[in-house]
NUGU-903001 format. One line per 10 residues: number of its first residue (from 1); their letters; for each residue x, y, z of C-alpha. Coordinates in nm, 2 decimals. Layout:
REM residues N
NUM) a) X:Y:Z ~ ...
END
This chain:
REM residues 176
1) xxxxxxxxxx) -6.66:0.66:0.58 ~ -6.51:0.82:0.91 ~ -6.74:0.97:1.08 ~ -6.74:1.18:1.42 ~ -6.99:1.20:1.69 ~ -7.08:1.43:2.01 ~ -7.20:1.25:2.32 ~ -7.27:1.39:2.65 ~ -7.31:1.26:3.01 ~ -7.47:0.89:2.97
11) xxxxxxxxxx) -7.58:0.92:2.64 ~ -7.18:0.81:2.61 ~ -7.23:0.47:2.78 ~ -7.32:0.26:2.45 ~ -6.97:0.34:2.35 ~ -6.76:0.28:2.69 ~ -6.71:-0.10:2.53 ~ -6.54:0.03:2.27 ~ -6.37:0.33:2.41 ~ -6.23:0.02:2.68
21) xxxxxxxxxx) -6.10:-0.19:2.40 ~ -5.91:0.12:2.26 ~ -5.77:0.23:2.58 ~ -5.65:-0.12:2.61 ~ -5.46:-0.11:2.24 ~ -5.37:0.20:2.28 ~ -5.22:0.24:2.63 ~ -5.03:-0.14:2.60 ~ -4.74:0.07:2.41 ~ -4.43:0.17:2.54
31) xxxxxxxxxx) -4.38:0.39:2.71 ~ -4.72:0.31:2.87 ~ -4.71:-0.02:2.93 ~ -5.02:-0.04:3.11 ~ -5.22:-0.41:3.15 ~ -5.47:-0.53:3.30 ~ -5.53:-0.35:3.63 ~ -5.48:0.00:3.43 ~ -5.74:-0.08:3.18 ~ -6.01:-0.21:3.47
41) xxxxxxxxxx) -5.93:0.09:3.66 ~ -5.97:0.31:3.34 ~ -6.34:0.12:3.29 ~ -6.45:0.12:3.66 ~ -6.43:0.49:3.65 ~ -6.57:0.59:3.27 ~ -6.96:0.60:3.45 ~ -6.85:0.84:3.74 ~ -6.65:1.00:3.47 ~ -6.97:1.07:3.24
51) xxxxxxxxxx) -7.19:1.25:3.49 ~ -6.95:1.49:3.56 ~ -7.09:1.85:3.46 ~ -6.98:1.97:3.13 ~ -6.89:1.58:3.00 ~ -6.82:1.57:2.67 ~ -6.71:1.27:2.41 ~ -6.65:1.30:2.09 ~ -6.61:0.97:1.88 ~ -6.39:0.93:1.54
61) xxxxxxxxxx) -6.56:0.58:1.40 ~ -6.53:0.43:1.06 ~ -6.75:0.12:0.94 ~ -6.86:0.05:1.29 ~ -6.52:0.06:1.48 ~ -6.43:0.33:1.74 ~ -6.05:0.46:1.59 ~ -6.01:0.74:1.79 ~ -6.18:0.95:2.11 ~ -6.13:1.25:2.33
71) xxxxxxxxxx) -6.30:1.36:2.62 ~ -6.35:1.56:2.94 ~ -6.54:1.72:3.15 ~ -6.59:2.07:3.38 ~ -6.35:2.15:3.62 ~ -6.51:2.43:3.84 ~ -6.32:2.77:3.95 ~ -6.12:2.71:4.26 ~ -6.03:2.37:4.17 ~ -5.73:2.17:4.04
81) xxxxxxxxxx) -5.58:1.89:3.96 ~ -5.59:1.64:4.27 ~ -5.24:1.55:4.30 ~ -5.12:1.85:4.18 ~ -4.76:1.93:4.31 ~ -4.79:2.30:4.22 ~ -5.12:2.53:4.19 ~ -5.17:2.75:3.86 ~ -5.18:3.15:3.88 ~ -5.47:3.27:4.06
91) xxxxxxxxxx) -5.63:3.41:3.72 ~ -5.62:3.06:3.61 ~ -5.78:2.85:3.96 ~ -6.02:3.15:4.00 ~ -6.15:3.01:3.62 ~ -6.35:2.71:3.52 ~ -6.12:2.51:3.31 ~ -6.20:2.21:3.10 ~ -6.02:1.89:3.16 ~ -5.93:1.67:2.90
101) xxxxxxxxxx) -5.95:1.34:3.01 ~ -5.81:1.11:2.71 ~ -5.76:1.16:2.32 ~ -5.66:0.88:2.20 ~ -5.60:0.71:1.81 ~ -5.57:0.41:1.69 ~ -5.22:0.33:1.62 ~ -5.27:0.27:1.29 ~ -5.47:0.56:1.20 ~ -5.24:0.82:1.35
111) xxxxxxxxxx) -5.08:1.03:1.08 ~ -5.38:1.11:0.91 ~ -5.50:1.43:1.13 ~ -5.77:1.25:1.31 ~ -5.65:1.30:1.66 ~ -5.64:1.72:1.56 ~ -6.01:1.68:1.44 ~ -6.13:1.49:1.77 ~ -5.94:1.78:2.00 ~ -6.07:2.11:1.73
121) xxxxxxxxxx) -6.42:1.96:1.80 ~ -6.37:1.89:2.17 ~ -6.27:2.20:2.26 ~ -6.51:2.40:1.99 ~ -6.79:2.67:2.20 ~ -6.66:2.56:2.56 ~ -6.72:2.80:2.80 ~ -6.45:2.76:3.01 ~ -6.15:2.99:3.02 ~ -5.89:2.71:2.99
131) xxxxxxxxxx) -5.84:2.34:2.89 ~ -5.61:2.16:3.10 ~ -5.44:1.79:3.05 ~ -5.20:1.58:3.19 ~ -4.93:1.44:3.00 ~ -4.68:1.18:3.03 ~ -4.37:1.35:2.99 ~ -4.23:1.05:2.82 ~ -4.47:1.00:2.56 ~ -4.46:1.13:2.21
141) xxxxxxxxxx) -4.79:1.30:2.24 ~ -4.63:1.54:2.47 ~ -4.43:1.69:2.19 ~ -4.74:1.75:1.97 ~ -4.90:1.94:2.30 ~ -4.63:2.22:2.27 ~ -4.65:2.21:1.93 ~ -5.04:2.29:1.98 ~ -4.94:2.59:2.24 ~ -5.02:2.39:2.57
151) xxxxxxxxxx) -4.78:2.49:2.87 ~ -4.63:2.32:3.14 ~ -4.80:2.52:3.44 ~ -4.71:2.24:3.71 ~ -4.69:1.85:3.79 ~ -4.90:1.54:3.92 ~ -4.74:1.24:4.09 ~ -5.00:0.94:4.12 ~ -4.99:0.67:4.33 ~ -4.90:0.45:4.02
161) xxxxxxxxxx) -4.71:0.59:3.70 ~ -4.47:0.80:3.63 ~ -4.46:1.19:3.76 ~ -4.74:1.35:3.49 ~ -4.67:1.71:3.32 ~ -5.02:1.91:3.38 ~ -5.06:2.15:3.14 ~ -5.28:2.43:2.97 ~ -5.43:2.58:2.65 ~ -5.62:2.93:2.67
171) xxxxxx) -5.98:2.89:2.51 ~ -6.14:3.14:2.34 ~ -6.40:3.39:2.45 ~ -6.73:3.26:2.34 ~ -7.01:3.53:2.34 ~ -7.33:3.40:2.50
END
C-alpha cells in the first residue's frame, strides 16, 4: 500500500540511503546524465541540507521501497538563489520563500499522480510567501512546472550542468 510520510530536520537521515539510491536512478536519465561524482555530491550534502530551518521531506514508499520524494527547506527574506544571474522583484526577496530542493519519482511509477501528491503535501501550511525551484530547462519536468503555474523569474549557471531556469509559485496565505 503506498504510503506517504512527513520528516523534518534529522529525523530524515534513516531515509538519506534510500533517497541516495533514487537520486542515482532517477538522475542517470537523459537529459541528466549524471554519475558518480553527481550522486556523491548529492549525498555529501543531504545532512547540511536537513538542518536547514524549515526542512521538510516528504516520502511516497510502498512495501518498504522509497518510489518518490520532495523536499526543501527555508530560504529567509533577503536571500536568493546563490548563483543567481538575475534577482526577483523586491516584493519577492523582501519574503521568505521556500525552496524546493528535489521531487523526484521513480521512473516507473510516474504517470500515476504520485509526484502531484508528494508536491500538494510539501507545499501544504508553509508559511512562506513563495516556493522557488530550479529547473533544468531541458528536462520534461519543466513542462509540468508551467503547467502547475511556476514562472520563470530568472536563471542559475553552476559550476557543473547546464544553465538552470529558477522559478516561482505564489503560496497561499495561511492564518496563524
Amino acid at each position: 500500500m503506498l504510503s506517504y510520510t512527513a520528516r523534518t530536520g534529522p529525523a530524515a537521515s534513516p531515509l538519506f540511503g534510500p533517497l541516495e539510491s533514487l537520486y542515482a536512478l532517477v538522475y542517470a536519465e537523459p537529459p541528466y546524465n549524471e554519475g558518480p561524482e553527481q550522486v556523491a555530491r548529492f549525498r555529501e550534502g543531504l545532512p547540511e541540507e536537513a538542518i536547514r530551518p524549515g526542512f521538510t521531506l516528504i516520502a511516497a514508499e510502498e512495501g518498504g521501497h522509497l518510489i518518490g520524494a520532495a523536499y526543501g527547506w527555508t530560504m529567509p527574506a533577503g536571500t536568493w538563489w546563490s548563483r543567481a544571474e538575475q534577482e526577483p522583484s523586491r516584493e519577492m526577496l523582501d519574503a521568505a520563500k521556500f525552496a524546493v530542493m528535489e521531487w523526484i519519482v521513480h521512473p516507473e511509477r510516474r504517470g500515476e499522480g504520485v509526484g502531484s501528491e508528494l508536491m500538494r503535501r510539501l507545499l501544504a501550511d508553509r508559511l512562506e510567501d513563495w516556493a522557488t525551484l530550479a529547473s533544468d530547462p531541458r528536462s520534461p519536468a519543466r513542462a509540468m512546472y508551467d503547467r502547475a503555474g511556476w514562472r520563470q523569474v530568472a536563471t542559475s549557471v553552476l559550476p557543473w550542468g547546464p544553465p538552470m531556469d529558477l522559478l516561482v509559485l505564489p503560496l497561499p496565505v495561511v492564518d496563524v
